[in-house]
Each structure stands twice: as structure tokens, then as C-alpha cells.
LOZADO-161418 format. One record per residue (C-alpha): y negated, z negated, x negated; residue in three letters. Coordinates in steps of 0.1 Angstrom, whole numbers, plus 5000, padded with zeros to 4 digits. Example, Ala and Ser with C-alpha at 12.3 -4.5 7.8 and 13.67 -1.06 7.14 Angstrom:
BEGIN
504549224877ALA501149294863SER
This chain:
BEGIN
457049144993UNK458248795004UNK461048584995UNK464248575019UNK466548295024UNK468848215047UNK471547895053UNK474047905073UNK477947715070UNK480647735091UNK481047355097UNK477347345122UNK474847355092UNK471147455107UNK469647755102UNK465647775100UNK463348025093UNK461248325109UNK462048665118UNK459748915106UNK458649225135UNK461549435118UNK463949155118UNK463749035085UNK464448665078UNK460748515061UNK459348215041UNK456048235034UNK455347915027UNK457747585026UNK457947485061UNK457747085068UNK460946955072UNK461346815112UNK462446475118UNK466546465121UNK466046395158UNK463846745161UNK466346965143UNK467647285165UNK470547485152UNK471047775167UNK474347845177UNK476648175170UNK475048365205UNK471348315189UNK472348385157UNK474148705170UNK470848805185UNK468948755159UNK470848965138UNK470949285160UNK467349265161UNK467449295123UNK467649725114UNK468949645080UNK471949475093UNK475449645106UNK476749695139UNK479749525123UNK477549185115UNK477748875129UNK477848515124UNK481248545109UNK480248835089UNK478148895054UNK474548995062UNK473549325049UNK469949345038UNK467249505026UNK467349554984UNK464449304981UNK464548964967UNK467448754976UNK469548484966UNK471648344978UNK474548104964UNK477347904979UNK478647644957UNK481847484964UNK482047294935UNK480447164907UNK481447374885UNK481847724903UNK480147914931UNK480648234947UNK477548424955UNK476948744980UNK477449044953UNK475649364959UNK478049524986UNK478649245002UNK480949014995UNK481948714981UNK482648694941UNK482748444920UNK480748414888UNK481948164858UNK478847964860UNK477147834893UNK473447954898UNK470447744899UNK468447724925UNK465247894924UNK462247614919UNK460547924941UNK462647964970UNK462547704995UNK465847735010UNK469047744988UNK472147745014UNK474947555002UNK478147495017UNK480647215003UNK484147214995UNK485147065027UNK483947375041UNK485347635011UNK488647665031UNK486947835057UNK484648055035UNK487048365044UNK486748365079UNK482648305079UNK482348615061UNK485248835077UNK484149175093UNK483749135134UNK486549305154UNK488749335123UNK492249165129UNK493948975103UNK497448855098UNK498948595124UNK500148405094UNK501048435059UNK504848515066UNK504048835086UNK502048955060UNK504748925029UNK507649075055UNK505349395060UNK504149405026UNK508249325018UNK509349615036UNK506449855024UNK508049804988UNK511449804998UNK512850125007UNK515950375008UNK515050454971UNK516350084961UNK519250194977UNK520250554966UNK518150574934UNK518050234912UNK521550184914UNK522250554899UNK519750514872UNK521550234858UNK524650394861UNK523450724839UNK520750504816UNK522250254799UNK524150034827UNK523049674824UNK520749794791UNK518449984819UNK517549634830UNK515349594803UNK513049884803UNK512849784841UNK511949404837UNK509249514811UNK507749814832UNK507749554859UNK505449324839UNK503049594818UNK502449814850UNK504249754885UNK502849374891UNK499649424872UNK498749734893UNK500049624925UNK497949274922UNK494849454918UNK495349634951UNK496249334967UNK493249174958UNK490649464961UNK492149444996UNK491449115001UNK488149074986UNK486549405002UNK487749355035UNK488449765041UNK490850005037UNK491950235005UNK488950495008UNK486350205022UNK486549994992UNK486150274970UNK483250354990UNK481650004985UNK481950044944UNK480050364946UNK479850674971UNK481650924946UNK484550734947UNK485850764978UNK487851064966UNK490750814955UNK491150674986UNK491551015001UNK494251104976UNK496150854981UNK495850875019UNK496551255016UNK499651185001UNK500850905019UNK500251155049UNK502351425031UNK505551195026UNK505251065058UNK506051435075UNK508851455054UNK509951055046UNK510551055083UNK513151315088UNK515451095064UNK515150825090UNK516551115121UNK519251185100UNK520450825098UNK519350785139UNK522451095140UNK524550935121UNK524650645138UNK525150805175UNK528150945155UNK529550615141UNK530850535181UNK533750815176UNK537350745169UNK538050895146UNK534650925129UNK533551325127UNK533151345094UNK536651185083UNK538151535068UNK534951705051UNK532251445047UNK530151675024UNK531151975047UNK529951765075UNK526551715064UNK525852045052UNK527252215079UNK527252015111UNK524351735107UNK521551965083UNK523252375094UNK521552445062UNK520552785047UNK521952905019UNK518352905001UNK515052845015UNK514853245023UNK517653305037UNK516953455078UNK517453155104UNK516052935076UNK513152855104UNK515252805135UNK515052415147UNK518052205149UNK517152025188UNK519451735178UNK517451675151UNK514151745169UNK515451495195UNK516651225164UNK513051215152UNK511151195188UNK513150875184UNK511950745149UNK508250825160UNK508650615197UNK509850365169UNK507150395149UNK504650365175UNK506250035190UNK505249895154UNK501650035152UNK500250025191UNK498649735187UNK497949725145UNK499049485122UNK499749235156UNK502749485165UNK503449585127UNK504349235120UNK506149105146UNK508449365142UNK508849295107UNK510649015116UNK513749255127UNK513149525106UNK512849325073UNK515049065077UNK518349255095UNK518649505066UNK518949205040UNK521849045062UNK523349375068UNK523549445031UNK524549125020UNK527549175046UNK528649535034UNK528549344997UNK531049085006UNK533149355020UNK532549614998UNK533349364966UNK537149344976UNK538049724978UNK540549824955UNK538649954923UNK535349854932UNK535649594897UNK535749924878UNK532550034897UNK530749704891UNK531449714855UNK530149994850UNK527349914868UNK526649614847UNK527749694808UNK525049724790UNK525150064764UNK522749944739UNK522750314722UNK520850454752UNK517750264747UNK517350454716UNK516550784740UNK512450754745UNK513350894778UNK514850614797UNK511950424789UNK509850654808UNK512150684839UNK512250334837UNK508650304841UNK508550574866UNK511450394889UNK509350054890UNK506150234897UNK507350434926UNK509450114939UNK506449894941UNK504350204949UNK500950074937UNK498150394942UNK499350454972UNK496550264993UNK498850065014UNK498249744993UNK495049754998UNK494849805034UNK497649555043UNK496049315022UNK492849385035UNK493649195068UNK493848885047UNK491748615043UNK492948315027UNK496248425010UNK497248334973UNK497848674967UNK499048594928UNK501748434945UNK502448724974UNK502548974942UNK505148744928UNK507048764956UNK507049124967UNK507949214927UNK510948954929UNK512249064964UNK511749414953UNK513849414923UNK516249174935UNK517149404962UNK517149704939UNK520049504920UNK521949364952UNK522249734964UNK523849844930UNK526549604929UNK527149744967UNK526850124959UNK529250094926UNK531649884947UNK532250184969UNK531950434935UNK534350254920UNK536550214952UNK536250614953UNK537250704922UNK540450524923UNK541250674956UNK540551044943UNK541750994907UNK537851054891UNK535850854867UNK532950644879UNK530850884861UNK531651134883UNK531850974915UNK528250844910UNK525551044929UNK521950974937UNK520051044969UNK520551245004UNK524151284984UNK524950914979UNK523450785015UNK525251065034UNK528351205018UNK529950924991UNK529250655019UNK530250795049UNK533550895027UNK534150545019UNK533250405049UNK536250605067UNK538750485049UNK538050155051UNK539249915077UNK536849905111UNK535050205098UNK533250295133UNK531649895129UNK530549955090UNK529750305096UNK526850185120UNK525949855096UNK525150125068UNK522950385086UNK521250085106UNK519849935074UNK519550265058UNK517550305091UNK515449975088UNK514350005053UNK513150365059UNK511050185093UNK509449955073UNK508050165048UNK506950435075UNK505450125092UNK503250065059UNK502050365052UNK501050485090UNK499050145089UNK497150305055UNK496050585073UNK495450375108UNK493050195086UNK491050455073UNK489850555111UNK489450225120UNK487050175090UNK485350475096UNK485150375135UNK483450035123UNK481150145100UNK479050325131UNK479350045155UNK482650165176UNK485649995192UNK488450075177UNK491150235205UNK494450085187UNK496550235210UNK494750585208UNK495050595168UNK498850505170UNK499450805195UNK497351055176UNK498850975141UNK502750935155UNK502351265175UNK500551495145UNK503251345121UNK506151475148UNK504751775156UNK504551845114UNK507751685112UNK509251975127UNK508852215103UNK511751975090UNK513551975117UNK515052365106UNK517952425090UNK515752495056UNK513852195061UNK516452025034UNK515152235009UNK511252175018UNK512551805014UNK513451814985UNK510552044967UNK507751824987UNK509351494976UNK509751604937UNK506051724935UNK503651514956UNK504251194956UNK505251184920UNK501951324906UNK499651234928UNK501050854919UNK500550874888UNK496951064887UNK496150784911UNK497650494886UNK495550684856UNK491850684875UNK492150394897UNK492050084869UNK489750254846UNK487250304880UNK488049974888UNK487049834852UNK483750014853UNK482849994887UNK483949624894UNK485549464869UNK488849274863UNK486948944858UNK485348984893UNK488949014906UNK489848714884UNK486948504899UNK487948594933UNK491048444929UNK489548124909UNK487648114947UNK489948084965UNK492947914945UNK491347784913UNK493847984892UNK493148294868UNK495248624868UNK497648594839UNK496148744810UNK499648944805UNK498649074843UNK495149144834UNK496349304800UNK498949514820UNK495749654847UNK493849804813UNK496649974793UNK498550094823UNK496450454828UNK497550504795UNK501050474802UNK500750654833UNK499650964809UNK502850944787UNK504950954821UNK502651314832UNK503151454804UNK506651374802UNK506951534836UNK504951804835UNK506651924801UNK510251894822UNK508652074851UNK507152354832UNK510052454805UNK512652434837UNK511252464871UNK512552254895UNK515452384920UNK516352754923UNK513452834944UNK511053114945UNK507453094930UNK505853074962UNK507352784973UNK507052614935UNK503252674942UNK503652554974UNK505152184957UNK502252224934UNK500152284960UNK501151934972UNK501051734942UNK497451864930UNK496051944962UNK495251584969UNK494251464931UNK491151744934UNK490151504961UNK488751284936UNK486351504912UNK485851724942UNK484451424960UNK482551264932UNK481251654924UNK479951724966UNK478451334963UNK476351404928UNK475451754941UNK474451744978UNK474351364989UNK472951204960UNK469251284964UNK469651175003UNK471550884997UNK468850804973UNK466250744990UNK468150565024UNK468150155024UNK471850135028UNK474750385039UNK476650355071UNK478650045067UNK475549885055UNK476349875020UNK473649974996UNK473450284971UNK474250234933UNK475150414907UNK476850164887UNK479149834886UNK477449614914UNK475749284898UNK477448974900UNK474748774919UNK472348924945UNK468848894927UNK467849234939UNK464849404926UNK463149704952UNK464850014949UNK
């Protein structure tokens, strides 16, 4: 068995050294060193050639990629500085150790690469054909409107209203720091560092775990069938908004039940399965939308967030400065703001507290991860502060704009606040268009509203059909195949419409509502429980921490790291606060079938994860066992990959 070593930088560096018959890189003995003058490098074409000849290597590996190879003796270190170095881990990629590595008095070639060539460490070892982020602004606006949805809108502001008023703030700032941040700043940086998608970088840690990327694709798949039809609702109410007077003037409740949704009386009720064709026709619309935005990737995904990011924080910062002067909308803002010290004494609002912030941010979801994985260089300590900041702050912007209209409603009818105050469908479709009617130019503000109600529902869709896009591309990759951009948009937007139909009848509302109570809240939250501890064993927070020493020389803030450990545990006490809810007082007056069927959702997707890890340690283990590397090249272990690459022969 003979030593390998291999040199290579991105600034023209030489690489020597002999290819073995099988294409491994070999030094038998120290070569002499050639005169300056008689020095050859070999340029990326060579080098490219020589590493297809090599059958331990990846289709996807190239001069700008990691080499995979053979689990024999290697070393290999990269030290840009004197005091750190980042070194090729097991499955790999680049991590960071505390203290640099010697070099081995045995091998006779110990690549180094300075610090004047550290800044363009990411992009040698990126993964060939896979895009990455135009800049660093297109990157935060996707990753801005991914977090910031309709649920700022409709839900935050009526949780402070009912919890507490301005005392909700604090149960909300802390969840923030113990379990939102901390959990999305690992994703972003397992994104980063891995270079793949939600279920690929699972994958890379160890085989059995690919069952929590699957989850939380399978969910993010789930919402999107029914996320969408939120968005045709708003597309109707806006070709709606050009009437004089506007439709809805004289019944708006009557309106949407009746007119926009021709709902059921209950999910059984006959004609509950007949389609609405103007709804049909609304969401055809969303989904030529959404495919403008994912035809061509991230490229397409992020130069429309330009639009649909920025527009709905001008629009809403112009209803607010109308809104704000409405007669009675000072009695809607106080409310809004008073803090009722008494309620934090009710354990309760601590735990919807926790829950809002965790589905806001949405952490566990997998779109982190694969938006971040197009990213090379980013500080993505300060990206997380960002996202968490812009989040919340729009969460609190959009409360002083929903109470101004509350308030301005309860005066006009007579009614308290209290009662005025709804959350949801209710709230973006009813109390709004109401308010909206009465005021002055209400065809003008009528479109503003249901444009950005519009926009902030894009953006998120946007996000999370770019998770599951990255999945196939990753999987496409991995065996040495072009990914057909174009083709992957079309086949996800069409099987999401053609689901999205089943929405589209007039008891879709009430499959709505039973798929959005179960699924995404559970399956979050099993997500949030498995993925740090898996992460811990499997990887390790300090691996994370040295990756972003790499690249920007500063830690994770120990009150980050401390929030990745002890948030599966708080994810527990928020199951079991649901589940105890859920059980003593089903949800909705629906029949058991179509409780199961919301159960269905919610669990169906968690069994991905021990049903995966079972199928791996039961028919793949023994195979995988005994194979040099899987598929995308990375080798087969069972437990948390080294932190340098001395391998010893499997």
C-alpha cells in the first residue's frame, strides 16, 4: 500500500506525481526536485483527464472540485495560516480543525496553499456544474422571502393581540435566540459546508440518515399543494379590486364564502368535489409564476427576488402610513402594543411563542440548507443575523398595520378590538377587504393588499420548490448527468397544479385547513427534535464552528451553539403540548377519516426517518459494506466522519 499525495492551488501551484494503471496518484520514492526552469504544471484540461482516468473519483470531480479517493493513506492539509488549517474530512470537504497538522516527515509532498489564496478556497473545491449565487444580495432576498411569509402577516400580529400584547414580545425575542437563530444557522452552514441539498448532506454524514432530508422534503411538498391555492385566492381578488364599486362592498364574509371559495357546508356534504374553474384558472396563474422563478434555478429564483422581495416591503410600509390615520386605528395600535404582564404567567404562551418563531423562520424544513448550499464564500453568521432581524421586524411592521385597520373597524361597527381581531384566511380575506372598502380609493388599496399578500406567498413557494429542485439535481449529479433545469421546473410546477386541484373544489377550504394544522406543524417539530442531536453525533457543532473560523475567523456565539443542543428538548415540550390539545379535542368538526387523513400527513413523512435508517441497517448495510465509496463518491461509515483524512484500509 503506497502513500498518496497530491498539491494542487488555485493561484498556478504545480502538481507532480504519477498515476498508478487504476488512476491512483503515487510516490514511491521522493522524486528529485527539477530545476525551476524544467518545472511543468499541468493545466485544469490535464488535470481534468487525469482525474477521469482515476475509478475512485466522481463524475462530478474536477479541478475545482474535492478529490474522492480510495480509503488508503492520505493526507492531505491546507494551511492558511499559521495558526489554523482546514484539511479534506472524510466525505469530502473542507473543515477546519483547532490545531494545524504537521507534515508527515514520511510523505514527500504536503500541498499547502497560503492565505493569499484562502479567499478562493471555496470555489477550488466547489462541485462541477453546480451553480451558485450571482452575489451575496440575491442570496439574502431569496433566503428573505423564504422566511417571510403571509403568516407574518395574518398570524403574529393576532398572537400578540390574544397573548399578552406587547408582553408576547418577550417570549418571542427569547425563542428567537434559544431556538429559531441557533437552528436556522446550523442549516445555513451545513448548506454551505456540504455543498448539497437537505437529503444529500444527510447522506454524506451516514447513509441511514437520509430519512430527514426526505421528511422534510415530503412535507415541504405537502404544503406546497396546498400553500399555493392561498396565493389563487389573492390572484382573484385582485382581478376583482378593478370594479366600482368593489364586489364585496355589502357582505365581505358572504363574499368569500359564497362567491370566491362556493364552500360546502362540511367536508361531506355532495358537490364538496366539484372544481371552481375560476379558481382552477387563478392557480394555472401562480404556477406560470412559479416557473418564471425556477426555469433556470437559483439564476431565475434570484433575479426575481429583486421584485418579489422588495415590492411587498414598500407596499406595506405604504398601507402603514395610510392605515395609521384611520379613525380608531390608535385604539387598535394600543392594544396591539400594551404589554399584560399577567399573561406571561400562562406556561402556554411560552409555548406558542416558541412555536410562532419556529415556524416563521422555518428551520427543518430543508430550504436553508439547499439555498445555502449554492454558497461559497458567504458569512453566513451574519446572513442568519439578517434573515432573523428582517423576519421579525416585518412580523412587527405588519401588526401595527393589521390593528390600525382592527381598531379602525371596531369604531365603525361599535365592537371591541378583541373582537374585531381575527387570524388567518379570516383576517387576509374578510376584515381587510371590509376595511379596505370603506376607505378612500379602495379599488387602488384593495390591489396594494392582495399584491403583497400575493408576493410574500411567491417568495416562499419560490424557496421551497427550489428544496425539492435540489434534491433531483443532487441525485442527477451524483451519477454523472446534466441537470435539465428547465425540465425539473416543468415537472415539479405541473405535479404541484395538477395536486393543487383537489383544492381547487368547493371543499378544498376545509382540506386546507386540516392539512395545514397537522403536517407541517409536526413534522417541523419531529424534524427540529432529530436533526441537532444527528448533527451532534454525526458531525459536530465544533466542525460547524471551525468552518466558519475558515472562512471568517469568527466562532458561532456560544449562546447560538448553546441554543443548537437544548433546542430538541424544547421541541419535545411543544409536541407534547400539541399532541395533548389534539388528542382531548380533535381539531375542526370533521369526521375520523379525514382526522386520520391530517394524521396521515403529519406522521406520514416523520416514519421517513427510522423507516430509512431501518431499510439502510437491514438490506444495504452489508452491500454498502463492502463498496469503496457510494454514488456521489463519498465513502461508507458508520460514525461521525474524522476530522483530518488519515485513512486507514477499510
Amino acid at each position: 500500500m503506497s502513500d498518496v499525495g497530491c498539491a494542487s492551488s488555485y493561484g498556478g501551484s504545480n502538481f507532480s506525481g504519477q498515476l498508478s494503471e487504476d488512476g491512483l496518484a503515487m510516490a514511491e520514492s521522493p522524486p528529485p526536485t527539477p530545476p525551476p526552469e524544467e518545472e511543468e504544471a499541468i493545466d485544469a484540461g490535464a488535470l481534468s483527464e487525469a482525474l477521469a482516468s482515476n475509478p475512485y473519483t466522481t463524475a462530478e470531480d474536477s479541478p475545482s472540485s474535492p478529490l474522492q479517493i480510495k480509503k488508503e493513506q492520505v493526507k492531505l492539509s491546507i494551511i492558511p495560516t499559521s495558526n489554523e488549517a482546514v484539511v479534506l474530512t472524510d466525505d469530502g470537504v473542507l473543515d477546519t480543525p483547532s490545531v494545524a497538522p504537521q507534515a508527515d516527515p514520511q510523505l514527500d509532498i504536503l500541498p499547502v496553499i497560503t492565505p493569499d489564496d484562502f479567499n478562493e478556497l471555496p470555489r477550488t473545491f466547489s462541485s462541477i456544474g453546480r451553480p451558485v449565487w450571482s452575489n451575496q444580495r440575491e442570496m439574502i432576498l431569496v433566503l428573505m422571502g423564504y422566511a417571510i411569509g403571509i403568516g407574518n402577516l395574518w398570524r403574529f400580529p393576532y398572537l400578540v393581540g390574544r397573548y399578552g400584547g406587547g408582553a408576547f414580545l418577550l417570549p418571542y425575542l427569547l425563542s428567537l435566540l434559544i431556538i429559531g437563530a441557533p437552528l436556522f444557522l446550523m442549516e445555513l452552514l451545513l448548506g454551505q459546508k456540504m455543498q448539497r441539498g437537505a437529503v444529500e448532506t444527510f447522506r454524506r454524514m451516514h447513509r441511514s440518515l437520509m430519512g430527514i432530508g426526505f421528511s422534510s422534503v415530503l412535507m415541504v411538498g405537502i404544503v406546497l399543494i396546498y400553500y399555493n391555492i392561498l396565493l389563487a385566492w389573492a390572484i382573484y381578488y385582485i382581478s376583482q379590486s378593478v370594479y366600482n364599486p368593489l364586489p364585496w362592498v355589502d357582505d365581505p364574509q358572504g363574499y368569500f364564502e359564497n362567491h370566491v371559495l362556493n364552500r360546502t357546508e362540511h367536508i361531506t356534504s355532495p358537490g364538496a368535489w366539484e372544481l371552481q374553474w375560476h379558481l382552477v384558472i387563478c392557480l394555472a396563474i401562480v404556477y406560470c409564476v412559479l416557473f418564471l422563478g425556477t426555469w433556470k434555478g437559483i439564476k431565475s429564483g434570484g433575479k426575481m427576488a429583486y421584485v418579489t422581495v422588495t415590492l411587498p416591503i414598500l407596499l406595506i410600509v405604504v398601507l402603514l402610513l395610510r392605515v395609521v390615520f384611520l379613525p380608531g386605528a390608535g385604539k387598535g395600535v394600543l392594544f396591539y402594543i400594551t404589554p399584560r404582564i399577567s399573561a406571561l404567567k400562562d406556561p402556554s404562551i411560552w409555548a406558542i411563542a416558541c412555536g410562532q418563531i419556529l415556524f416563521s423562520l422555518s428551520p427543518c424544513c430543508g430550504a436553508a440548507i439547499s439555498l445555502a448550499s449554492y454558497s461559497k464564500r458567504d458569512n453566513m453568521h451574519n446572513v442568519n443575523l439578517i434573515i432573523s432581524t428582517t423576519n421579525s421586524g416585518f412580523s412587527v411592521m405588519g401588526g401595527f398595520v393589521v390593528f390600525s385597520v382592527v381598531g379602525y373597524m371596531a369604531q365603525i361597527e361599535g365592537a371591541t378590538v378583541e373582537e374585531i381581531a381575527k387570524s388567518g384566511p379570516e383576517l387576509a380575506f374578510v376584515v381587510f377587504p371590509k376595511a379596505l372598502s370603506t376607505m378612500p380609493y379602495p379599488q387602488l388599496f384593495s390591489v396594494i393588499f392582495f399584491v403583497m399578500l400575493f408576493l410574500l406567498g411567491v417568495d416562499s413557494s419560490l424557496a421551497w420548490i427550489e428544496t425539492v429542485a435540489t434534491v433531483i439535481a443532487d441525485y442527477l449529479r451524483s451519477r454523472g448527468k446534466k441537470v435539465p433545469t428547465f425540465t425539473v421546473a416543468v415537472s415539479i410546477n405541473l405535479s404541484l397544479f395538477l395536486l393543487g386541484m383537489a383544492l381547487c373544489t368547493r371543499g378544498g377550504s376545509w382540506w386546507l385547513d386540516i392539512l395545514d394544522h397537522y403536517c407541517p406543524t409536526y413534522v417541523l417539530l419531529g424534524v427540529a427534535i432529530v436533526e441537532p442531536v444527528v448533527v451532534h453525533f454525526f458531525h459536530g457543532f465544533t466542525s460547524l464552528d471551525a468552518h466558519l473560523v475558515g472562512l471568517t475567523t469568527r466562532h458561532i456565539p456560544k449562546f447560538l451553539l448553546i441554543g443548537m443542543k437544548i433546542s430538541p428538548v424544547i421541541a419535545v415540550v411543544l409536541v407534547a403540548v400539541l399532541l395533548e390539545k389534539d388528542i382531548v379535542k380533535p381539531f375542526g368538526d370533521h369526521p375520523w377519516w379525514a382526522q386520520l387523513i391530517g394524521w396521515i400527513s403529519a406522521f406520514g413523512p416523520l416514519m421517513l426517518m427510522p423507516g430509512v435508517a431501518l431499510w439502510w441497517w437491514f438490506f444495504k448495510r452489508e452491500k454498502a459494506a463492502v463498496s469503496v465509496g457510494d454514488e456521489a463518491g463519498a465513502p461508507q461509515h458508520a460514525a461521525r466522519p474524522s476530522r483530518t483524512t488519515e485513512y486507514s484500509e477499510m
